[in-house]
C-alpha positions in Angstrom: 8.6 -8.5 6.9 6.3 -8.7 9.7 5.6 -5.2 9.5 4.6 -5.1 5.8 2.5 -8.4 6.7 0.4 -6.3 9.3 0.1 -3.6 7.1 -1.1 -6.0 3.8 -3.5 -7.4 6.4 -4.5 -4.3 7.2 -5.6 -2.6 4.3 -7.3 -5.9 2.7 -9.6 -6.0 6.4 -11.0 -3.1 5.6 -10.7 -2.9 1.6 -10.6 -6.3 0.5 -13.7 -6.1 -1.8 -12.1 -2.9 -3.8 -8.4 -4.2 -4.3 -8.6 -6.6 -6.8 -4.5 -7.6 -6.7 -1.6 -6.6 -4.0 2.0 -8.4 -4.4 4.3 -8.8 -1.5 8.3 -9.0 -2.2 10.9 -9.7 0.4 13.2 -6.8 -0.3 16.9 -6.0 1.3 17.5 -3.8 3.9 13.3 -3.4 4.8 12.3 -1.8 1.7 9.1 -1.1 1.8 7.2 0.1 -2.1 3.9 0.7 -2.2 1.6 1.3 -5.2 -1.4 1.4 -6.6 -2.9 0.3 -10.0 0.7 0.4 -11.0 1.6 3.8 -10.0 4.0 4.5 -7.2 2.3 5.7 -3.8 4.9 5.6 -1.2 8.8 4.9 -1.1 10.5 4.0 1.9 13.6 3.6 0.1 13.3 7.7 -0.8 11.8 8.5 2.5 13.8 6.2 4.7 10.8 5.8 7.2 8.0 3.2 6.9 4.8 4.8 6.2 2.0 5.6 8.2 -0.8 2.9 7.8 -3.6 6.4 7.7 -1.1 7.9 5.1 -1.8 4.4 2.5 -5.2 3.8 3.7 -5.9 7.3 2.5 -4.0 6.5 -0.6 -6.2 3.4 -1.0 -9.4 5.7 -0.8 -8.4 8.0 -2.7 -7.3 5.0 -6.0 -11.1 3.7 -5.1 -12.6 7.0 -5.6 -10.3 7.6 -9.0 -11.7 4.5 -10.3 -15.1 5.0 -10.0 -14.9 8.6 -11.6 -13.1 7.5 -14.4 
């Protein structure tokens, strides 16, 4: 948990005007799911390795910049 903690913290330093919601669930066994507007961006429990924070921040630029085109 402490590592999905850092991570939230994290992403809302640096993005915290562009994210307008996150949710953070205890899950067994250290899942770790992350998405974006509601669509899947990373699986831990299909990769079995926690991400990279660069590999969501970049995932997190990239929902920002989809927004703003659409």
């Amino acid at each position: 948990m402490q590592r999905a903690t850092w991570t939230v913290a994290e992403i809302l330093a640096e993005y915290q005007h562009d994210v307008e919601s996150f949710e953070l669930e205890m899950g067994g066994g250290g899942d770790f799911e992350f998405s974006i507007d509601g669509r899947p961006i990373y699986s831990k429990r299909a990769t079995g390795e926690y991400p990279d924070i660069k590999i969501l921040k970049q995932s997190v630029v990239d929902a920002i910049e989809a927004r703003a085109v659409a």
